[in-house]
Every structure is written in C-alpha cells, then in structure tokens.
C-alpha positions as CSV (number, residue, x, y, z in Angstrom):
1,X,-47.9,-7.8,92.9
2,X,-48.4,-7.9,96.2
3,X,-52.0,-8.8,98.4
4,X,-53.5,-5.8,98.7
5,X,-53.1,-5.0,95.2
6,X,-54.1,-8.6,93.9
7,X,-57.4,-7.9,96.3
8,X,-57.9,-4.2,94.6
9,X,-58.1,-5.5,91.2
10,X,-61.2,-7.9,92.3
11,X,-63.2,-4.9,94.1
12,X,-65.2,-4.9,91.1
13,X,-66.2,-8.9,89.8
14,X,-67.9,-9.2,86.7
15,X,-70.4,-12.0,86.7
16,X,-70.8,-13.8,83.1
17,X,-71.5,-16.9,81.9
18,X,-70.1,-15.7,78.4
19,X,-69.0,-12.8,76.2
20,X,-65.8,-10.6,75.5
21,X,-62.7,-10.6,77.6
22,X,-62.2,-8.4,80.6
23,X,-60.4,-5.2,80.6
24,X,-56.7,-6.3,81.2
25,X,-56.9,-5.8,85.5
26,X,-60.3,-7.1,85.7
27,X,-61.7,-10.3,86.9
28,X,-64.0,-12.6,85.3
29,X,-66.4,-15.0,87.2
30,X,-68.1,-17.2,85.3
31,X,-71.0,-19.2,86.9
32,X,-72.3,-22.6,85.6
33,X,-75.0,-24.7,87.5
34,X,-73.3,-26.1,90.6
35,X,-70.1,-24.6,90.1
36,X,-68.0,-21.6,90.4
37,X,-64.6,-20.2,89.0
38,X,-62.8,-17.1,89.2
39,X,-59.8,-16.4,86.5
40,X,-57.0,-14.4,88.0
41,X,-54.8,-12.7,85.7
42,X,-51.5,-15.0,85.2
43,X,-48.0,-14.1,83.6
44,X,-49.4,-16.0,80.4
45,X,-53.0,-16.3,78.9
46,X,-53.1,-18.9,75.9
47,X,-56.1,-20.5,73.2
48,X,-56.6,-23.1,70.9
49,X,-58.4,-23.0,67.3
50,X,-59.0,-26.8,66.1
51,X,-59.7,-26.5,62.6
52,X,-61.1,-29.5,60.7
53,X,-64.2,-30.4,59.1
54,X,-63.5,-33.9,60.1
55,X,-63.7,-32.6,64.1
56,X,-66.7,-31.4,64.3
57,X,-67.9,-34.2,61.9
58,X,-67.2,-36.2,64.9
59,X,-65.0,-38.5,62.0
60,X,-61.8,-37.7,63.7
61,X,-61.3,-37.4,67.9
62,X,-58.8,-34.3,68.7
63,X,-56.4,-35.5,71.2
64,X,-54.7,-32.2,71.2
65,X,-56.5,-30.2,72.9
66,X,-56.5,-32.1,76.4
67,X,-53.3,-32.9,75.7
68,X,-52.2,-29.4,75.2
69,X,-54.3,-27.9,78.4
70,X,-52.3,-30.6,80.3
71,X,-48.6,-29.3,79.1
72,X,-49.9,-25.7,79.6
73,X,-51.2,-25.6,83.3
74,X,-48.4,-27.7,84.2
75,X,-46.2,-24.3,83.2
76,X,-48.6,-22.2,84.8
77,X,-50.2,-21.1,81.4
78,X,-54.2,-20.2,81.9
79,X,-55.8,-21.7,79.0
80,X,-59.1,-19.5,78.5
81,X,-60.5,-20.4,75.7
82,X,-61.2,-23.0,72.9
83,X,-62.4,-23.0,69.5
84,X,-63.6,-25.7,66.7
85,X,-64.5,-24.1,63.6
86,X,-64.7,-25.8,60.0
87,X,-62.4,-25.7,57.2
88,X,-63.4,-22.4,56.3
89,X,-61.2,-19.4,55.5
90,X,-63.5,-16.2,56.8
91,X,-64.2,-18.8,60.1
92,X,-60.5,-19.2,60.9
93,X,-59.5,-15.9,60.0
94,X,-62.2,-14.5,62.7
95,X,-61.4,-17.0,65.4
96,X,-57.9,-16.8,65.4
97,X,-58.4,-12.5,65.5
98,X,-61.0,-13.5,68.4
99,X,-58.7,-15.5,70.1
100,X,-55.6,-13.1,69.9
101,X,-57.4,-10.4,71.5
102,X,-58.5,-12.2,74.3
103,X,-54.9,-13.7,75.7
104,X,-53.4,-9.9,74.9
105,X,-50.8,-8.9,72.9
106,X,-48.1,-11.4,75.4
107,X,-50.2,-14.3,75.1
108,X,-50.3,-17.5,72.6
109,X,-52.9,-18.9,70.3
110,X,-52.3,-22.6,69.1
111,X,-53.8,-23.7,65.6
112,X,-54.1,-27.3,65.1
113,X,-54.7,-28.8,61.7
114,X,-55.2,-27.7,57.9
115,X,-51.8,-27.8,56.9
116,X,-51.7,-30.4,54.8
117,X,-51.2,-30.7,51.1
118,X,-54.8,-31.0,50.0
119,X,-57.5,-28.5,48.6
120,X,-58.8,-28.3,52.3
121,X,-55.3,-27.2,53.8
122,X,-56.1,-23.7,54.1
123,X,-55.1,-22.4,57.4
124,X,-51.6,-20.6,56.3
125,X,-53.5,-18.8,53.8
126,X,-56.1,-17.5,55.8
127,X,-54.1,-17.2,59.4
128,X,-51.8,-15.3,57.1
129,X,-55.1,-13.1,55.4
130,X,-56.4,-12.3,58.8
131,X,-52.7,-10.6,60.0
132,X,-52.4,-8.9,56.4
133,X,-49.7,-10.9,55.0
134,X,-48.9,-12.6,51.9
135,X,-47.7,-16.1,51.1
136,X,-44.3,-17.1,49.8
137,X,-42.4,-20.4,49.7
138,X,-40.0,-20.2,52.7
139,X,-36.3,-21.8,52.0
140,X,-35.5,-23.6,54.5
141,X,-38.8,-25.3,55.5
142,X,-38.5,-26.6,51.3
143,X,-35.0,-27.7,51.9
144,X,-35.8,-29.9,54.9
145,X,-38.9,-31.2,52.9
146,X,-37.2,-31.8,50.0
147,X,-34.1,-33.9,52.2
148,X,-37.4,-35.3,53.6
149,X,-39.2,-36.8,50.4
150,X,-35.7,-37.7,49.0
151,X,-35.1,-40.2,51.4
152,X,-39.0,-42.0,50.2
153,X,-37.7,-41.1,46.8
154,X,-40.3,-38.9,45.9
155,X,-40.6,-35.6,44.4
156,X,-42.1,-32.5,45.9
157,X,-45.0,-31.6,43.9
158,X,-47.2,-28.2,43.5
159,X,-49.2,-30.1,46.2
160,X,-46.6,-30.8,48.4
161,X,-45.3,-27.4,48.2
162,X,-47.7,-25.6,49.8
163,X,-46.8,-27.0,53.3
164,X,-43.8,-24.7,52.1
165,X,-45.6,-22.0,51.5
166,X,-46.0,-19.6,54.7
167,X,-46.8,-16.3,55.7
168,X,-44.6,-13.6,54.9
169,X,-42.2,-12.3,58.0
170,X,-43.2,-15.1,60.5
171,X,-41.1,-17.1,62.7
172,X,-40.1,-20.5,62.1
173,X,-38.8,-23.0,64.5
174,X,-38.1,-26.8,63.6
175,X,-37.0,-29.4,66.2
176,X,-35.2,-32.8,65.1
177,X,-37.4,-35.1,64.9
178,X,-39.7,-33.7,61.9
179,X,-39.1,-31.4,58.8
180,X,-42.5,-29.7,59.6
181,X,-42.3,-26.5,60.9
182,X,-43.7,-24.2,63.5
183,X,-44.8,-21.3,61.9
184,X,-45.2,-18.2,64.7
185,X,-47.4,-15.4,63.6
186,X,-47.7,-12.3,66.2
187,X,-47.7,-15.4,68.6
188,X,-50.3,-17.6,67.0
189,X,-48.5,-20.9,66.9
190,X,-49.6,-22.8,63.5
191,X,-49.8,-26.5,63.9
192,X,-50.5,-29.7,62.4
193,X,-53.5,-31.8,63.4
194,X,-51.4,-35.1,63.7
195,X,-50.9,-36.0,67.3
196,X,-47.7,-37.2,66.9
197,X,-46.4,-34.1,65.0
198,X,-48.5,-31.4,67.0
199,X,-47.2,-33.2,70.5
200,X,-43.5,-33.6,69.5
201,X,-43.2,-30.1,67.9
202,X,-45.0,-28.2,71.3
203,X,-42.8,-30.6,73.3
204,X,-39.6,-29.3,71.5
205,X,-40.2,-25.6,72.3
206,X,-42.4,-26.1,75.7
207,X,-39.6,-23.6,77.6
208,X,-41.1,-20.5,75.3
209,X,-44.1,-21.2,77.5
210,X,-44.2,-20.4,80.8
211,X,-46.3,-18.1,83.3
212,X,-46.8,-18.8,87.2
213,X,-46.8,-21.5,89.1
214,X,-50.2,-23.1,89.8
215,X,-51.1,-24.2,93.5
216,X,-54.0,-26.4,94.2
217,X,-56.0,-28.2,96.5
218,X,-58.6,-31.1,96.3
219,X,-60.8,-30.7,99.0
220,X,-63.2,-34.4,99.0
221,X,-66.6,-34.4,101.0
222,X,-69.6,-36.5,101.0
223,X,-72.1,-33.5,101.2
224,X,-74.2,-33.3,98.3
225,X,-73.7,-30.2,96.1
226,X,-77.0,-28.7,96.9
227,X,-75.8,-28.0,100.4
228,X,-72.6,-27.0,99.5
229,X,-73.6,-24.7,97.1
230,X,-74.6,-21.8,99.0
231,X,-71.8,-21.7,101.4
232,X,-68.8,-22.7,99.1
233,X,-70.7,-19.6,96.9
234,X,-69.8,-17.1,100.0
235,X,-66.3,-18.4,100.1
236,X,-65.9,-18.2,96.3
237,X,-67.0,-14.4,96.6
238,X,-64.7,-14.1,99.3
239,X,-61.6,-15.4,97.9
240,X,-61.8,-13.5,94.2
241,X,-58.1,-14.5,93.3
242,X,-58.3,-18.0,93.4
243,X,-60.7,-20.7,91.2
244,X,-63.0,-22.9,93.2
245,X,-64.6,-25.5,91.7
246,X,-67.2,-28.1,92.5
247,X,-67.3,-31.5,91.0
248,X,-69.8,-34.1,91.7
249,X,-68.2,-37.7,91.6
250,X,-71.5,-38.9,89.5
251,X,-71.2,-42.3,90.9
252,X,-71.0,-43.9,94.3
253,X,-67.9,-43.9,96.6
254,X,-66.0,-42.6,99.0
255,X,-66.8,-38.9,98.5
256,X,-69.7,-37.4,96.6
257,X,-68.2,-33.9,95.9
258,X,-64.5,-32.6,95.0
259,X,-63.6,-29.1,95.8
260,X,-60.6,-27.6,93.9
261,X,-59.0,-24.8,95.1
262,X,-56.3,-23.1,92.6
263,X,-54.0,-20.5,92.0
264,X,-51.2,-18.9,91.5
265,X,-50.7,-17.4,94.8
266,X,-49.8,-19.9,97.6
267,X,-51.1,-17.7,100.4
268,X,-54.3,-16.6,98.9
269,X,-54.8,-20.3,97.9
270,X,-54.5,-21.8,101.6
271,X,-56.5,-19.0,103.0
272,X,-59.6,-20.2,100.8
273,X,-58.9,-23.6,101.5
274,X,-59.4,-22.6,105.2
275,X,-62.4,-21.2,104.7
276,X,-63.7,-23.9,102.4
277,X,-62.7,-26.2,105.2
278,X,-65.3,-23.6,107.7
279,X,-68.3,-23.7,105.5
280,X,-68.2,-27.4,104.6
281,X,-67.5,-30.9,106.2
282,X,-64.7,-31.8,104.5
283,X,-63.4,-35.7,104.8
284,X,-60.2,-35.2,103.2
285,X,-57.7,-33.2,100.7
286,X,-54.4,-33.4,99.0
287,X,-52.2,-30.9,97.7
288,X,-50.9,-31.0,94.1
C-alpha cells in the first residue's frame, strides 16, 4: 500500500486497553501507564496458547514463548496475543477459537504442550473438538514412532499411541531431528511443551513464516517519563502506523528512558523518529 493509504486506514484510532480485535483495516492503540503502542496491520498476525497446569502452577518456567516472539519479529511476524490456560478441554478449545479469529483466517496460532502420553495430554483431542474433527491414528507419525521406540527397545503402548493419534484431515510436517510431529490445523500449529522439541521443530519450518520486515529505532534520553509523556503522546497520535514505546531503565545509568520506534514501513518510521527527536532531548539512538 502506499502512504496515503496506510494514513487513511488510521483516520479513525480506536483507543483500548483490551477487548476483541479490530475490524481487518482498522487500528488498535492500546495505552498502558507511561507507554504507548500502535499495531499496524502486517502481512502476518500470529498467537500463542501455553497449555499446562504445571505453567500457571508456576512448577514449570515456559521458555517458549519469548523464545518464539524472538524468531517471529525477527521475520516480521506481529505477535498479538498470548494465552496460558490450564489443562482443560472446553479452556483450550475456546482459546485456541479466540485466538484464530483474532490473527484472521492468514494468520498462525502456536500450541505448546499437552501432547504427551499421559491422562493430561489432551490438546489433540480438544484442538481437534473445537475445529469439528475427529481423531484417528495417523500412519506415518506411528511408523516414525515405532522406528523411534525400537531403537530403546520398547514397545508402543495404548499410552504411547495417542501421540499418534491426530485430528482428522490436518497437515503434518516432520523435520530430522525428531519423530514428533507438527500437526497443522486451519493454521494452528500443535506443539510440544519441551523446549528442545518445540524450538527444533519451529526452527525446521521457520521459512512458512514470514510477513514484513520490521524497522526500528532506540531513541535513549535522560528525561524522566513524566515529562516525556505528554509530548512523545502527540507524536504517538501523530505517527498512527508505527509503535512507540517508552521504557524506563528502572535503575541508574546513562539514560533514564528508552524510546522505541517500530515498523514496517522505513519512511513512516524515520519520520516519527524525527519528530520524537523534536519533542524530546534525546542523548542518543541506534538503528536495528
């Protein structure tokens, strides 16, 4: 798109600090203390569901999550949103329906645990109960599992073969270095909770996600944030189709607030950084 019509489709700016997704076209500002970003529509909208009583038990740290934001806006994928919920069928099945309508009917949910082959392992069952799908033992994942298990000289068991058992009609993509698979759904991507496994199998097929490029800016200043705040607020509703964010340092140093300017239109991006530069004393900045 060009300017102009990047600029028309943030005439109107709907200001929310929560709630349902905007119409596709819209923007979305959402406002949080000292801080302000604006989401401009990208190529590529993607969300996480971490599923696992053990998460939220605070038992178990997830490490995929960051880990997977990092991959993602390094391939100019806007992650909006992110979801715990227990190990719970009715809690998946509505957070993974939640989460599918907000990144569109293009963009990519990721699971992340329940796969296992324990009582608790639930999430093919219900991921496949919220699309209205049955389950059925899928071929090929059971012949790599069983080539798996033979190798340990063990047996796959009723238990062990319901990490064989997968929706009906999905997609399933393996890479080499594991017999798990990556079981696609109407582009939710179902994942195990391991780190190693959830890292190695996004790795192996991180070319299927890709949107546009981000630019960004750290601006670094030693003005306080309530100084800033009104100014860098006029520049924010200025410049609708790029994210500015404040960040206090929280400790002493050489700077006590970092400005980010983002997005994923060069031009629009240095323009706000301009401004930014207008309203505030800025000490220094680095492109990324």
């Amino acid at each position: 798109p060009t300017h102009n019509e990047i600029n028309a489709c943030f005439l109107r700016v709907i200001f929310a600090t929560d709630g349902p997704p905007p119409r596709e076209g819209a923007s979305k500002m959402l406002s949080n203390n000292m801080f302000t970003h604006f989401l401009l529509p990208s190529e590529m909208q993607a969300a996480a569901l971490i599923i696992g009583d053990e998460v939220l038990s605070g038992s178990v740290v997830d490490t995929n999550s960051p880990w997977l934001c990092k991959l993602l806006h390094a391939r100019g994928v806007d992650m909006v949103r992110m979801e715990f919920v227990r190990d719970r069928k009715e809690e998946i099945q509505e957070s993974v329906l939640r989460l599918k309508s907000m990144v569109g009917q293009n963009g990519i949910v990721f699971t992340s645990g329940g796969i296992g082959p324990t009582h608790d392992d639930i999430t093919y069952d219900a991921i496949a109960s919220a699309f209205g799908r049955k389950l059925s033992v899928h071929s090929e994942t059971l012949k790599r599992m069983k080539a798996h298990y033979d190798t340990k000289g063990l047996e796959v068991n009723e238990s062990r073969l319901r990490m064989a058992t997968l929706p009906e009609d999905c997609d399933v993509l393996f890479c080499e270095d594991t017999w798990v698979p990556l079981v696609v759904v109407e582009g939710v991507h179902i994942l195990p909770g391991i780190p190693r496994l959830f890292q190695t199998m996004v790795s192996a097929q991180k070319h299927r996600f890709e949107g546009a490029q981000f630019h960004a800016v750290s601006l670094f200043t030693s003005v306080g944030e309530g100084i800033l705040a009104e100014p860098l607020s006029a520049v924010a509703k200025k410049h609708a189709g790029v994210r500015i964010g404040s960040y206090p340092k929280g400790v002493e140093g050489d700077y006590k607030v970092k400005i980010m300017v983002e997005g994923h239109d060069s031009e629009l991006v240095r323009a706000a950084v301009a401004d930014v530069e207008l309203a505030v004393t800025i000490d220094s900045k680095e492109e990324h």
